[in-house]
N, C-alpha and C positions, 0 to 999 in steps of 0.2 A: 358283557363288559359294561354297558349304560346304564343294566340293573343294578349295578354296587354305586352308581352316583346318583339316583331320583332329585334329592337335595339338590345339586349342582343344577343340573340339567333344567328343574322346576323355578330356582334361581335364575337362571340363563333367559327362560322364556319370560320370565316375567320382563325383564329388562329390557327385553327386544318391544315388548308390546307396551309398554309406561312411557318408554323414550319416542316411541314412535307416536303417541296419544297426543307426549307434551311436546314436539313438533323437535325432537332433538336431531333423529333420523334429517333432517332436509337442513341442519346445519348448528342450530343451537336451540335450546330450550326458551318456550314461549315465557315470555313475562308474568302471563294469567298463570301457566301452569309454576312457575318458579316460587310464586306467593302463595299459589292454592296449596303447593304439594311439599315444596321445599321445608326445610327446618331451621329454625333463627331459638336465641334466648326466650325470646318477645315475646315469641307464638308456644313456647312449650309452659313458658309461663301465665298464658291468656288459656290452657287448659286446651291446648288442641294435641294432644301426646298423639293421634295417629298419624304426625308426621314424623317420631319416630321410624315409621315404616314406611313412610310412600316415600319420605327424601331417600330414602337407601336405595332405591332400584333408578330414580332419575340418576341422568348426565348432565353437564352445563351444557356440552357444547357436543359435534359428533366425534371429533377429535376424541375426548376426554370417553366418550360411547364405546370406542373402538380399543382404548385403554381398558377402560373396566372391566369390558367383555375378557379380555384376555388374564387378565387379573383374577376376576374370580374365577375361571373358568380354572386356570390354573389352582390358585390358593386352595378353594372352595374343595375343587377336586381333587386334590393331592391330600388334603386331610380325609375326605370323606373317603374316600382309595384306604385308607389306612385304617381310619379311627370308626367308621361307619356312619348311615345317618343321622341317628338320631342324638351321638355324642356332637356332632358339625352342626347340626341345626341349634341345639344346647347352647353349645360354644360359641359361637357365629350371634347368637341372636343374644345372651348375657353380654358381651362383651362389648357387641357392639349398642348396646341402649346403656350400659353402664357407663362405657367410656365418652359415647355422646353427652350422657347429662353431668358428667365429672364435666369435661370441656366445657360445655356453656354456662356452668353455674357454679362452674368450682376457679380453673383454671381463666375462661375468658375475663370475668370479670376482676380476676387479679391483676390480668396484663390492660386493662381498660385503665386501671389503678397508677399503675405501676411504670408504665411504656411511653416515652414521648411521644411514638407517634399511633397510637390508638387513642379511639376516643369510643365514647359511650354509642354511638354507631355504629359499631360492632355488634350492640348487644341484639339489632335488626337486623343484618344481614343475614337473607338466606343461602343456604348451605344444601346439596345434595351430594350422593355417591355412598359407595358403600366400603370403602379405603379400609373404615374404622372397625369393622368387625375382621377385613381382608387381613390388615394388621396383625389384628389378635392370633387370626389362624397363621401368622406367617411365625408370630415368637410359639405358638404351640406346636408347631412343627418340630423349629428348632430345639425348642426343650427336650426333643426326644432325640437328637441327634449326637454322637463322641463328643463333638471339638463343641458343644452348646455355645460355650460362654465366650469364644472367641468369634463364632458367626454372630452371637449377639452384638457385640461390639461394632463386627465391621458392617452390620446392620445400620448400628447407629449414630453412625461415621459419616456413614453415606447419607442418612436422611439429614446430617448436621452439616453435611456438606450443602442438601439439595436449602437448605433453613438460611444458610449463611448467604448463598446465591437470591433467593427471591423467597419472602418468608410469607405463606398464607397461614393467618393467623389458628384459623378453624381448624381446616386439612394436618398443617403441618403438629400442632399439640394433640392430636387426633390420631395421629400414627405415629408420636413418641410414649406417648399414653397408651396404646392399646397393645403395642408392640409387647410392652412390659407386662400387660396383665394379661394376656394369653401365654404368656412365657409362664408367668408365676403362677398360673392356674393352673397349668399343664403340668409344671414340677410337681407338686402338687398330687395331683390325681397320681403320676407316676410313683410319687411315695409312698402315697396310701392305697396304692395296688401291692405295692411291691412290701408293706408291714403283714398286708393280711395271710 
């Protein structure tokens, strides 16, 4: 059974071992490690792209630790269960670096623009978790389900419900962005399996 998720599982421990480093295990993540590892506009634009990768396996807090464990474990695994590794790792790892650098350099600096209450501090704040690739694999799931386009919706119903309650600017355009393009990817591929 654990041989059909490597992915998953190799994801799982990384997470356990990154959180425990940047001191998240014993309650929240260390300030050092949030600047050192985390992801901001700032810093991808100061040329440090391997936070790309280290922000995705931190947590802010254990709380939030104890969520994501669950989340991917689930998401991560329920596609790889299906679609195999090397399409999850594919998927998972395009999705989520594309929809991170669409959000900080597409999207954030629009609502920095646009938003009364954002301001160009935004464009520093550090960011981790790994929601945004989790997202993607949640609409490419869905893509391949009967009723798609109405789980789409009350997908994102709920995330406009969770947006209208308390909006994080990052997180929350982060899984209405990513949601969609692991949907539309996934159609997609499903199409062009299904011409050939």
């Amino acid at each position: 059974m654990m041989s059909r998720i490597p992915f998953t599982l190799l994801f799982l421990t990384i997470m356990v071992v990154a959180n425990a480093f940047a001191g998240t295990l014993s309650g929240a993540i260390s300030d050092s490690a949030l600047s050192g590892w985390g992801i901001s506009h700032l810093s991808i634009r100061q040329g440090e792209l391997y936070r790309l990768l280290t922000g995705t396996f931190l947590s802010h807090d254990f709380g939030m630790f104890l969520r994501q464990m669950v989340f991917a474990a689930t998401v991560i695994g329920m596609f790889e269960w299906t679609a195999g590794t090397r399409r999850t790792f594919a998927m998972f790892l395009s999705i989520d670096v594309i929809g991170t650098l669409l959000v900080l350099f597409v999207i954030l600096p629009i609502l920095v623009q646009v938003h009364p209450s954002i301001n160009a501090e935004a464009l520093s704040i550090y960011d981790v978790g790994m929601s945004a690739g989790g997202f993607g694999l949640i609409g490419a799931l869905v893509a391949q389900w009967k009723h798609r386009w109405i789980y789409l919706i009350a997908i994102y119903l709920a995330i406009f419900a969770k947006v209208w309650i308390s909006f994080d600017i990052i997180a929350d355009t982060a899984h209405i962005l990513c949601l969609f393009l692991g949907f539309a990817l996934q159609t997609a591929i499903s199409g062009y399996a299904t011409r050939r």
